[in-house]
TISEDO-319264 format. One record per residue: residue in one letter; x, y, z of N, C-alpha, C in turn. Coordinates in steps of 0.02 Angstrom, whole numbers, plus 32768, in hexadecimal, padded with zeros to 4 digits. Layout:
N
AXYZXYZXYZ ...
This chain:
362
X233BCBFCC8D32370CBFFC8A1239FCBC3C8A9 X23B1CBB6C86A23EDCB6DC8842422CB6EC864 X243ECB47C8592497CB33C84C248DCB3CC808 X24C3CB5FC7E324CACB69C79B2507CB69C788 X2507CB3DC74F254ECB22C73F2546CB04C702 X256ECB13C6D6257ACAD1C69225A2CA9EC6B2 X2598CA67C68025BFCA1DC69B25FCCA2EC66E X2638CA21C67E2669CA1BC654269FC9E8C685 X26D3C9CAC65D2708C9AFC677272BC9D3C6B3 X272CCA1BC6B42748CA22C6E52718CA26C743 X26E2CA1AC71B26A8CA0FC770267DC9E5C766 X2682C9B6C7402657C97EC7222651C95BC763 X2672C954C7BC2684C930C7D7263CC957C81A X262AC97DC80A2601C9B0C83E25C6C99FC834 X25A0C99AC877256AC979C8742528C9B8C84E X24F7C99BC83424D0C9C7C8142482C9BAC81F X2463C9F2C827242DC9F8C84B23EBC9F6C819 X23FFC9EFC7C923D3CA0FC7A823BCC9AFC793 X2389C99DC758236BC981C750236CC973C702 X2395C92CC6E723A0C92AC6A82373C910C676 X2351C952C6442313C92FC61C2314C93BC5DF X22E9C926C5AB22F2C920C57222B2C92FC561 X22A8C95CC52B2274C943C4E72296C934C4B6 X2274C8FFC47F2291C8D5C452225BC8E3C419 X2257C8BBC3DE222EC8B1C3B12217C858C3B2 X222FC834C3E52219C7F5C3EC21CBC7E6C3E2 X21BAC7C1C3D3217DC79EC3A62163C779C3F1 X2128C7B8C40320F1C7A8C42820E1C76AC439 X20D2C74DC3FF20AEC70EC41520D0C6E0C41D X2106C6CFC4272134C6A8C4322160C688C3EC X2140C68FC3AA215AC66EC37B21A0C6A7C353 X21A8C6A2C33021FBC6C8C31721F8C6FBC2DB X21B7C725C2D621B6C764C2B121B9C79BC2EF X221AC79DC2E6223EC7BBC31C222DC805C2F1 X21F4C825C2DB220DC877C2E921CEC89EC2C9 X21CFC8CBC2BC217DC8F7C2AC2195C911C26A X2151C919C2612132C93BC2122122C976C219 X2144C9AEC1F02121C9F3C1FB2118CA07C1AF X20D3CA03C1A420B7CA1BC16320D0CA61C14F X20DACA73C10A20DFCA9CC0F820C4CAD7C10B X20EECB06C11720BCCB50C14320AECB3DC18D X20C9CB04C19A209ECAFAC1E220E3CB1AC22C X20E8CB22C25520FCCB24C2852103CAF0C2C6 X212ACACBC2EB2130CA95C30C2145CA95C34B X213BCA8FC38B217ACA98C3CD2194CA6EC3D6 X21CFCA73C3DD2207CA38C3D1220FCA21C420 X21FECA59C44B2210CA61C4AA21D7CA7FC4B3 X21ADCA87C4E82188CAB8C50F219BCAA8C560 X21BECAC7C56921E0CAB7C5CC21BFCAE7C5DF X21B8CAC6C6342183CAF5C66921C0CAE8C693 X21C3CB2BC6BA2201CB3FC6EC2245CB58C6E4 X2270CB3FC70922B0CB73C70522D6CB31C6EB X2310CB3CC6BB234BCB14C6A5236BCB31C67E X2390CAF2C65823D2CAFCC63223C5CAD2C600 X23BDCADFC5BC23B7CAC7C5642405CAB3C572 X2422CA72C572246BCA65C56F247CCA5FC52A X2457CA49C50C2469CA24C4C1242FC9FDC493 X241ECA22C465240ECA11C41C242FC9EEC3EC X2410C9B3C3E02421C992C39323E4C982C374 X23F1C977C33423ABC98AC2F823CEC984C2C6 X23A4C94EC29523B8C954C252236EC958C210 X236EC96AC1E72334C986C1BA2328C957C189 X22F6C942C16422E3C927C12C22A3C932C111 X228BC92EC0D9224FC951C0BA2227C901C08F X21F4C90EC09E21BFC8DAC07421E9C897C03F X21E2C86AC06921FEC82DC040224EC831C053 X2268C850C08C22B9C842C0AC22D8C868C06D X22C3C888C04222F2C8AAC0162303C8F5C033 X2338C916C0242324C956C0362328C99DBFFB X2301C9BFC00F22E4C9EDBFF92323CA2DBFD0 X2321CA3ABF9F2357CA6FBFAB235DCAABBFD1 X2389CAB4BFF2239CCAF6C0292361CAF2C055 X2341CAC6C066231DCAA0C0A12343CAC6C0D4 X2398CACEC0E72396CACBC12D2376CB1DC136 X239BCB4FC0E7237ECB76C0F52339CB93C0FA X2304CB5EC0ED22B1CB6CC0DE2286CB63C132 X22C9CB30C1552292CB1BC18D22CDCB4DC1C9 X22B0CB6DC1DA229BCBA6C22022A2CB82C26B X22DECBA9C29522D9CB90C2D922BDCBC4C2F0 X229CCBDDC3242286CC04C34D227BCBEFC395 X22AFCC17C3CF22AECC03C40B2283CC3AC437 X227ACC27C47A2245CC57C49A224DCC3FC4E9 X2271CC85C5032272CC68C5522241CC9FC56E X2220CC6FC5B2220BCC7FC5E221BDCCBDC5CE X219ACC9EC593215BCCBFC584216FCCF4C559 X219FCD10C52E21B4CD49C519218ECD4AC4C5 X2174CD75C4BF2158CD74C47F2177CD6CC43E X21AECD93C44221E9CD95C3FF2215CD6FC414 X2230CD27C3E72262CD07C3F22294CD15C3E4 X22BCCCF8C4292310CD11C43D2333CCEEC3F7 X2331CCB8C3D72360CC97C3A3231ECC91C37A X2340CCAFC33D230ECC91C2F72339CC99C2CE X233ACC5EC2B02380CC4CC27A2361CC11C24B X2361CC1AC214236DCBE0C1EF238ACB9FC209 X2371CB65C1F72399CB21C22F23E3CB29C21B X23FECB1CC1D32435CB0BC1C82478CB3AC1E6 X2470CB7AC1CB2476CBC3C1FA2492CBBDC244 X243ECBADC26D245ECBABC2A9248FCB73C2BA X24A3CB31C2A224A9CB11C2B324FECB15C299 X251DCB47C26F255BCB63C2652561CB72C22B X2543CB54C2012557CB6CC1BF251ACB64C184 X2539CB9FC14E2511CBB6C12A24F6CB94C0E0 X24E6CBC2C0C524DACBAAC06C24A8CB81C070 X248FCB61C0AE245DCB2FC0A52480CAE1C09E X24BECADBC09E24DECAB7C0A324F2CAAEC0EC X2519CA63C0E02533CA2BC11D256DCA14C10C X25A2CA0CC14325EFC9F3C13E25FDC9DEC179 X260AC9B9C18E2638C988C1BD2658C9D2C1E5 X2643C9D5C21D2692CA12C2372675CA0AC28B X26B6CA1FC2AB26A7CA23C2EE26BBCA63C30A X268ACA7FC32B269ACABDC361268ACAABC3B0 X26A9CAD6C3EA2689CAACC425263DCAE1C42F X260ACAFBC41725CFCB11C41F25ACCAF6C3DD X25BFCADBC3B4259FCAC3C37525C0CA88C355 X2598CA53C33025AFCA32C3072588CA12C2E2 X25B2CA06C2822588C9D5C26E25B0C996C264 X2582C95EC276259CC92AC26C258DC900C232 X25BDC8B8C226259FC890C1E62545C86EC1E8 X2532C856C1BF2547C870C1822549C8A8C169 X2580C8BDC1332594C8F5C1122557C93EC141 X2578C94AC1972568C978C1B2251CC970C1B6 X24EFC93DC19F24ACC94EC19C247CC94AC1E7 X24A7C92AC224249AC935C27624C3C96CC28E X2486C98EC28F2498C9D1C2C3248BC9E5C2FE X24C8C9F3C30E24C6CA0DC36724E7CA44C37E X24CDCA58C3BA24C3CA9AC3CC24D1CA8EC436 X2515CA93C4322526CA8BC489251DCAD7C4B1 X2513CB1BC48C250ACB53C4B524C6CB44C4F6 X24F0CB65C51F24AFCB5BC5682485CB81C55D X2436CB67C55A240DCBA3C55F23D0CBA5C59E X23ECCBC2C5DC23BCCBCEC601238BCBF8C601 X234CCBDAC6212302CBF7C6202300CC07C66C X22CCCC30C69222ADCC33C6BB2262CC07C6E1 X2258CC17C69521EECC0DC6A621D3CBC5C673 X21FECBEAC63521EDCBC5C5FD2214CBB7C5CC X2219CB86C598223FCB77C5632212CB67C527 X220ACB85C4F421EBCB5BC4BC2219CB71C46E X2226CB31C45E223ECB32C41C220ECB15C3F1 X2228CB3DC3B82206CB31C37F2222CB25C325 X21FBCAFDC3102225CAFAC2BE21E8CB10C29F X21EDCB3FC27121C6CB46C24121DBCB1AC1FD X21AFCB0BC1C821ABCAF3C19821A8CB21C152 X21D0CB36C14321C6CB6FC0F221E3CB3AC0C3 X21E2CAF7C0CD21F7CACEC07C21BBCAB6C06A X21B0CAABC0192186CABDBFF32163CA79C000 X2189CA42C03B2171C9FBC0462157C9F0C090 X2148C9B9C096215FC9ADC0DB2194C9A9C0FE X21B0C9CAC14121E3C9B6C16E21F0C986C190 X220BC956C195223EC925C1B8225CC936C205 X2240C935C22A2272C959C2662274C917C29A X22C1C8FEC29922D4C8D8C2D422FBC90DC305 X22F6C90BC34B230FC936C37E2307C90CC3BA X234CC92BC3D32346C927C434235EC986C445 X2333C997C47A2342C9C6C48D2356C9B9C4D9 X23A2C9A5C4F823A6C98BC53923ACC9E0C556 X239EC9D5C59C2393C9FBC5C62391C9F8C610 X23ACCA25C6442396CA1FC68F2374CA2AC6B8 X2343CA1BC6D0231DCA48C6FA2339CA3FC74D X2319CA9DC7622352CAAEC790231FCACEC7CB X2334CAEDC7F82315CB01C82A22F8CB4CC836 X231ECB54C8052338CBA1C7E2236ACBD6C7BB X236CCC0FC7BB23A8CC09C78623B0CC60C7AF X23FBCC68C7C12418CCA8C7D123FACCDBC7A1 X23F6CD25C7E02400CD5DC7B22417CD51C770 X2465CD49C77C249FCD51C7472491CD33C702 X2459CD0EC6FB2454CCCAC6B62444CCFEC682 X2461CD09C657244FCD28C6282417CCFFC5E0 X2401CD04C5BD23D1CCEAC57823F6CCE9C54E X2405CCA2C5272417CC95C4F72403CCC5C4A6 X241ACCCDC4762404CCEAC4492424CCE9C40C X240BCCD1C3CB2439CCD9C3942409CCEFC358 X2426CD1CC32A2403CD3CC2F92418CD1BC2BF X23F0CD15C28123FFCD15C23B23FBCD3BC216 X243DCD53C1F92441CD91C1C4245CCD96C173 X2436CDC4C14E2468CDB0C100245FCDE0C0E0 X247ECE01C0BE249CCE35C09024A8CE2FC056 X2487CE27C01E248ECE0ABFE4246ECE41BFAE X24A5CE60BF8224EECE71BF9724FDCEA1BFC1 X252DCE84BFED253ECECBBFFA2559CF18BFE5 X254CCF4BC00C253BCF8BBFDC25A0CF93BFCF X25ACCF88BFA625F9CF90BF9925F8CFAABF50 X262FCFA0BF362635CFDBBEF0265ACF97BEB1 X266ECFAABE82266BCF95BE4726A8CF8FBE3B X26DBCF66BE41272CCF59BE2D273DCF9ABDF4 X2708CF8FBDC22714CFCCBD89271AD022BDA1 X26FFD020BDE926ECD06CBDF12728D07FBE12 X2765D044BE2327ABD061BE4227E8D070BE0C X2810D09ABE032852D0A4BDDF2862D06BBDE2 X286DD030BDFF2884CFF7BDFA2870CFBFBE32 X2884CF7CBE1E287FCF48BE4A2889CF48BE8C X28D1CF6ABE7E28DCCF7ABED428C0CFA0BEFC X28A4CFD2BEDF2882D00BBF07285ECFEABF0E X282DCFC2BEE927EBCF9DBF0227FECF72BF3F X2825CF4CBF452839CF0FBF782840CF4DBFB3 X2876CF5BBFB32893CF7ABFE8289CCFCCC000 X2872CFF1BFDB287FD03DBFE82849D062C005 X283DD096C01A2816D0AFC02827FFD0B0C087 X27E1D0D1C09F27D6D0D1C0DD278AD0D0C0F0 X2789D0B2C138274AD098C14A2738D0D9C18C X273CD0F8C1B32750D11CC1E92706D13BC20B X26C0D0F7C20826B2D0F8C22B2675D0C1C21F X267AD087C205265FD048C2022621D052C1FA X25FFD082C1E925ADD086C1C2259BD06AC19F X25C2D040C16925ACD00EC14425C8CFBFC147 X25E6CFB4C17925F2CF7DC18125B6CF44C18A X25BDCF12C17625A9CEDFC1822582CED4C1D0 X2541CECBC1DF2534CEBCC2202516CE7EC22C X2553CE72C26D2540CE22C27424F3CE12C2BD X250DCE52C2E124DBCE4EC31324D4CE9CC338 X2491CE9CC3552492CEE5C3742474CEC9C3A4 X247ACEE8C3FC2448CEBDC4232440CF07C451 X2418CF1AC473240ECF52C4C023FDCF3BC4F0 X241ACF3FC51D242FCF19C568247DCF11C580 X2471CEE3C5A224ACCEBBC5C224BACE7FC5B4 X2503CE71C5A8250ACE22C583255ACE15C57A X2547CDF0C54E2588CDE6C5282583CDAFC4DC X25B0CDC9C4B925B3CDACC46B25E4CD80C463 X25CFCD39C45725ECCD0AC4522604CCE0C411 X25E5CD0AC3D82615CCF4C39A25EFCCE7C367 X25FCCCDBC32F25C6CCE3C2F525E0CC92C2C1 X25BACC86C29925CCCC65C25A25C3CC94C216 X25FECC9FC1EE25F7CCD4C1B425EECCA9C170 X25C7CCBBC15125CECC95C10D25D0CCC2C0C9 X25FDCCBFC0A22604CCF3C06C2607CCD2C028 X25D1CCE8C00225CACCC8BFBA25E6CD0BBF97 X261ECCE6BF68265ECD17BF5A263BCD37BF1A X2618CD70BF0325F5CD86BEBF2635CDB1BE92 X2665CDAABE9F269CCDC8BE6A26A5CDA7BE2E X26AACDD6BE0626B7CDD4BDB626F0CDCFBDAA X2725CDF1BDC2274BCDF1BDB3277ECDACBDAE X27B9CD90BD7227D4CD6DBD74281FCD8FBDAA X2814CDADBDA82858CDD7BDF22867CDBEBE2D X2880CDC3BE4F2876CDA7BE932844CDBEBEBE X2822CD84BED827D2CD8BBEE027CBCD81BF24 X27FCCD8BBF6027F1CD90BF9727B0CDAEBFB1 X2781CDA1BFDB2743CDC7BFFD275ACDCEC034 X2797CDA9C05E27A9CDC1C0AD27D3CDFEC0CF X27BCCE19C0A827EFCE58C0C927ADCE8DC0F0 X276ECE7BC0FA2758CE98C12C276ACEAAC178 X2774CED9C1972790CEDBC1DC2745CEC8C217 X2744CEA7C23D2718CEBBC272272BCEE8C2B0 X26E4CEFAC2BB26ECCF35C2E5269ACF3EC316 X26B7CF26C359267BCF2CC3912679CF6BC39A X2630CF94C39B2627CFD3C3BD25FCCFC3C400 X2612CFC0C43E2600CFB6C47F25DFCFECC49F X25B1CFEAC4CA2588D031C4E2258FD066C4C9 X258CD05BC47B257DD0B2C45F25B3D0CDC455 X25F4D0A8C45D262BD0D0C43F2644D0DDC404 X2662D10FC3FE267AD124C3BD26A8D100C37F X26AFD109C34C2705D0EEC3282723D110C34A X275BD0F2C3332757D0A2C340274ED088C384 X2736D03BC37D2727D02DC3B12767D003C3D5 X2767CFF6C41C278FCFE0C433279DCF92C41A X275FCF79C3E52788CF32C3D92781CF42C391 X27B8CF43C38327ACCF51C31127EDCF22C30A X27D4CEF5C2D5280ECEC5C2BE2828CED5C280 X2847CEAAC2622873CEABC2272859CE9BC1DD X2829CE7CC1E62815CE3EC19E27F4CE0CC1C5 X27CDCDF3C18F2774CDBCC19427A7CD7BC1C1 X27E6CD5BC18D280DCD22C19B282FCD18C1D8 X2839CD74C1F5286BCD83C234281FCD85C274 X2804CD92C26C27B3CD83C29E27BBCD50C2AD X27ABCD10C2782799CCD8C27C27DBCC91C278 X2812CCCCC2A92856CCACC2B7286BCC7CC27B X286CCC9CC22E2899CC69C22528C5CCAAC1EE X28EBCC95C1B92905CCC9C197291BCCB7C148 X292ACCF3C132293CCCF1C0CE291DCCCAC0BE X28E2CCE0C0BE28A0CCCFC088289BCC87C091 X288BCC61C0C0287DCC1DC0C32850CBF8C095 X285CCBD3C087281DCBABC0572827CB4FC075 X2846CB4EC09F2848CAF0C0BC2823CAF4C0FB X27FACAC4C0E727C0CAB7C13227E8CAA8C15B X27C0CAC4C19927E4CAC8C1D827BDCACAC20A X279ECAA1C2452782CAA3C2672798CAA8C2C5 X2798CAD4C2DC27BDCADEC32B277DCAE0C364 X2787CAD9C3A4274ACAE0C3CE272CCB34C3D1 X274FCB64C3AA273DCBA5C3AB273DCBDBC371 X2759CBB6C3382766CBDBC2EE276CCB9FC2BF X2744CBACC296276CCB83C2562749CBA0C210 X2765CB67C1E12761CB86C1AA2738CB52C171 X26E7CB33C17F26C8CB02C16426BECAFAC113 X26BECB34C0E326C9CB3CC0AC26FDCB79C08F X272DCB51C063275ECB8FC058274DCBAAC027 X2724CB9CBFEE2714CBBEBFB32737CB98BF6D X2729CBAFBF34274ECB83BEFD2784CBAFBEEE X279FCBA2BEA427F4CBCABEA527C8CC15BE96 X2809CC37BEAC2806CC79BED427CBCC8FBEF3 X27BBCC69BF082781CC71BF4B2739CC88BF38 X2738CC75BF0426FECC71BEE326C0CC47BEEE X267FCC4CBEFB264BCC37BF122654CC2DBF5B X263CCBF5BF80261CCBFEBFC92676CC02BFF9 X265ECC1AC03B268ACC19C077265DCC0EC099 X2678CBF2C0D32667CBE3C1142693CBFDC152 X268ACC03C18E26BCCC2EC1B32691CC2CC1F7 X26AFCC1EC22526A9CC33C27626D6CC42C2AC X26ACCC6FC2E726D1CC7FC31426B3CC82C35A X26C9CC5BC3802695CC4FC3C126ADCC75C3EE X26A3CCAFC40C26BECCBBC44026B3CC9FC48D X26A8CC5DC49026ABCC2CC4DB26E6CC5CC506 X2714CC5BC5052769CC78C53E2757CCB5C529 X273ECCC9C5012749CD29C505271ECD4AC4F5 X26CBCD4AC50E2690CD52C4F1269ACDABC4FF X2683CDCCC4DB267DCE0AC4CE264ECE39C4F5 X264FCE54C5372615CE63C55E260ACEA9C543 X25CBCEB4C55C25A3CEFBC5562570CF09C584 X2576CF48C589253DCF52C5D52501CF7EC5C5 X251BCFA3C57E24D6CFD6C56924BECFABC528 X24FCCF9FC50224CECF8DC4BB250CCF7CC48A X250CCF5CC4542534CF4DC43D2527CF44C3DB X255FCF50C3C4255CCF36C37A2593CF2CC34C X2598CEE5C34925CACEB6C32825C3CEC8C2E6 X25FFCEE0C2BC25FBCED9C275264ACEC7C263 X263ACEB3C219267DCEACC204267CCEBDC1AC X26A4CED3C18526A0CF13C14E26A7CECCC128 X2684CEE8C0EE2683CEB6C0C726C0CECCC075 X26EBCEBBC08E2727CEBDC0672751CF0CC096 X278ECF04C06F27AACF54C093276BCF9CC081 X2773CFAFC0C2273ED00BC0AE2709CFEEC08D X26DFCF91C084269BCF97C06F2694CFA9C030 X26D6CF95C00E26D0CF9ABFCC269DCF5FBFB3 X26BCCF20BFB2269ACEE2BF95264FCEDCBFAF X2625CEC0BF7425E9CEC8BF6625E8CE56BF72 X25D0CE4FBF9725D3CE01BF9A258ECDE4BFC0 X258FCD9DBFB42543CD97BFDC2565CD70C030 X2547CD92C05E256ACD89C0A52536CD66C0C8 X2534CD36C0E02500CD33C10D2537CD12C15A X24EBCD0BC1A12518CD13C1C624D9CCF2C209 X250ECCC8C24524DCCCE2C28824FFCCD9C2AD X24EACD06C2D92514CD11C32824DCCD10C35E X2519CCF8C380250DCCD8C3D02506CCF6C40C X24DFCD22C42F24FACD3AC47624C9CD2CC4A9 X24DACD3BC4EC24BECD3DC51624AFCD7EC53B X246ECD9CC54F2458CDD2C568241CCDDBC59D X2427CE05C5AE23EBCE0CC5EE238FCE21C5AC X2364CE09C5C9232ACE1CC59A2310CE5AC5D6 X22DECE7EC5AD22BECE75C56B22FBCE8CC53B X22F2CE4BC4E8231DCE77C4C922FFCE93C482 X234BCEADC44F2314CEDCC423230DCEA7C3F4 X22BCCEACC3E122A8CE8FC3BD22CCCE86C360 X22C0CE4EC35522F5CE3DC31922D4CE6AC2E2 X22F9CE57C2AD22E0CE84C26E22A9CE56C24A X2280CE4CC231225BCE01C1FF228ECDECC1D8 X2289CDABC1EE22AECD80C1B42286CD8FC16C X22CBCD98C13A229ECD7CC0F7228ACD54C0F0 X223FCD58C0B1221ECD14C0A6225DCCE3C07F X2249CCABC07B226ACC68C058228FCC83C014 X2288CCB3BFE822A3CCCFBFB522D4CCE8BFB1 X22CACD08BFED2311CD32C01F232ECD0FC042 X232FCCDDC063235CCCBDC0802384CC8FC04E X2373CC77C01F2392CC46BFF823D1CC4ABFE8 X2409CC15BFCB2447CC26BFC42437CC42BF6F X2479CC48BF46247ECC54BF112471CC19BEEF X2461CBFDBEB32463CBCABEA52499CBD4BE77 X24D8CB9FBE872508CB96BE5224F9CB87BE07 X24C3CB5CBDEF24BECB49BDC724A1CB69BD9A X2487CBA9BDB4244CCBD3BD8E247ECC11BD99 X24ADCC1ABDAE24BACC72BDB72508CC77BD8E X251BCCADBD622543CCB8BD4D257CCCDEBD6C X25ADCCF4BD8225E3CD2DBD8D25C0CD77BD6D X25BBCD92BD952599CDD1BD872541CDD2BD7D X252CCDB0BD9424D3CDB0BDA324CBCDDBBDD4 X24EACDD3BE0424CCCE24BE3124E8CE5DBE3A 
């Protein structure tokens, strides 16, 4: 077993035992077609590691047949991670998704476990640690209707070994479209719709992650395509979140206030905002109409659990609002874990298309 440690500024100065390596998409033969082709339908490994380490950091950016790209490409092409021989992969997310944000879209923003950079967000990176034991293999699948473009470095450590204590990286992709909520028309009024009614035991909330084991939950990216009709005030954040930890009851010991009060900021934000642990990458158009963007990293205050766990957050007050949510979260846990749900095919994952969908289509 050997020394385990992230590098950071505050022990950057300590000597380290592990071994600094890379896979890349660099061009074999020495000439400068820096990255791989993954045919349509095809599947690709981006990493295959033998032994024990540490995945420090991912960057990757996408392009489709002829450097153009594809529409909602990021959402068509598929990450899937896999430690230490495990049959069902620990992260399977859409690229764009995992990489912080949704719609299939890209924006300039910085978090300290994620970022996209220029141009316009289209290099993406991914600093969460992900230690292996035995094995590492990543993978991109290909669901665009073209060829894939994939430039990558996957840097990494190799180590001597890795403590009991290392828990498995893991992040899910999820979406709800619409969610099961009710009809502005079916309340006595506006307000009752926004704000009335009671939730008093989170059965229909929104779920961002469920995991069984031991771990801890380290934070999600939320994305909400706003489907209200109404010309009223069209707030979607008044969802509360609420962790249920080893099987406990409502409420649970962590239940918050509102979607905006989660994701530390407040009164209905709509100005981008990017912090090393929350921000706010799309605010929506006037009255918050069409896409959001939204995160919350829990790095300083990760959320532990020792039997099992499940993150949700209500989608409007009491789960009234009917909206399209999608979502992925981050944790770390002891394996074996529970196997994910199937992703939808490419039909189902897609965003809305603005250009084709009216106010009141779903």
């Amino acid at each position: 077993m050997g020394t385990f440690s992230t590098a950071g500024l505050s022990n950057i100065f300590l000597k380290r035992d592990s071994k600094r390596m890379r896979e890349s998409s660099y061009d074999r033969t020495g000439g400068n077609d820096d990255r791989i082709y993954i045919k349509s339908g095809d599947t690709a490994p981006i990493a295959d590691i033998k032994g024990a380490g540490l995945v420090t950091h991912i960057w990757m950016t996408l392009a489709n047949d002829g450097f153009t790209q594809e529409k909602y490409s990021l959402r068509k092409a598929l990450l899937r991670f896999y430690w230490d021989n495990e049959e069902n992969p620990s992260v399977e997310a859409p690229a764009g998704d995992f990489f912080g944000m949704g719609h299939g879209m890209t924006r300039n923003f910085v978090s300290a476990p994620l970022q996209m950079s220029p141009q316009d967000g289209k290099a993406l990176n991914c600093w969460f640690p992900m230690p292996f034991a035995e094995r590492a293999l990543l993978t991109v699948t290909n669901e665009c209707e073209s060829t894939l473009i994939v430039y990558y470095y996957v840097d990494y450590e190799l180590m001597p070994g890795l403590p009991d204590s290392a828990l498995r990286f893991h992040a899910q992709w999820r979406r709800q479209n619409p969610t099961g909520g009710r009809e502005p028309e079916e309340f006595s009024n506006h307000r009752e719709y926004c704000f009335g009614g009671q939730n008093r035991d989170g059965k229909d909330n929104y779920v961002l992650m469920e995991a069984e084991g031991a771990g801890h939950y380290v934070g999600a990216n939320i994305n909400i395509h706003n489907l209200g009709k109404s010309a009223l005030w069209d707030w979607p954040g008044e969802g509360d979140d609420m962790f249920f930890i080893d099987g406990e009851p409502w409420p649970p010991r962590l239940h918050g206030t509102g979607t905006e009060d989660y994701v530390n900021m407040a009164w209905c934000p709509t100005q981008s905002y990017a912090a090393p642990y929350h921000g706010l990458i799309l605010g929506g158009d006037d009255n918050w109409k069409g896409k959001i963007s939204y995160y919350r990293y829990h790095i300083q205050d990760p959320v532990m659990f020792t039997k099992s766990i499940r993150a949700t957050i209500e989608h409007g007050h009491a789960n009234h609002r009917r909206d399209d949510i999608s979502s992925t979260a981050y944790w770390y846990q002891t394996e074996p874990h529970k196997k994910f749900d199937p992703l939808p095919p490419v039909e189902g994952r897609l965003p809305i298309d603005e250009e084709k969908w009216q106010w009141g289509d779903a």
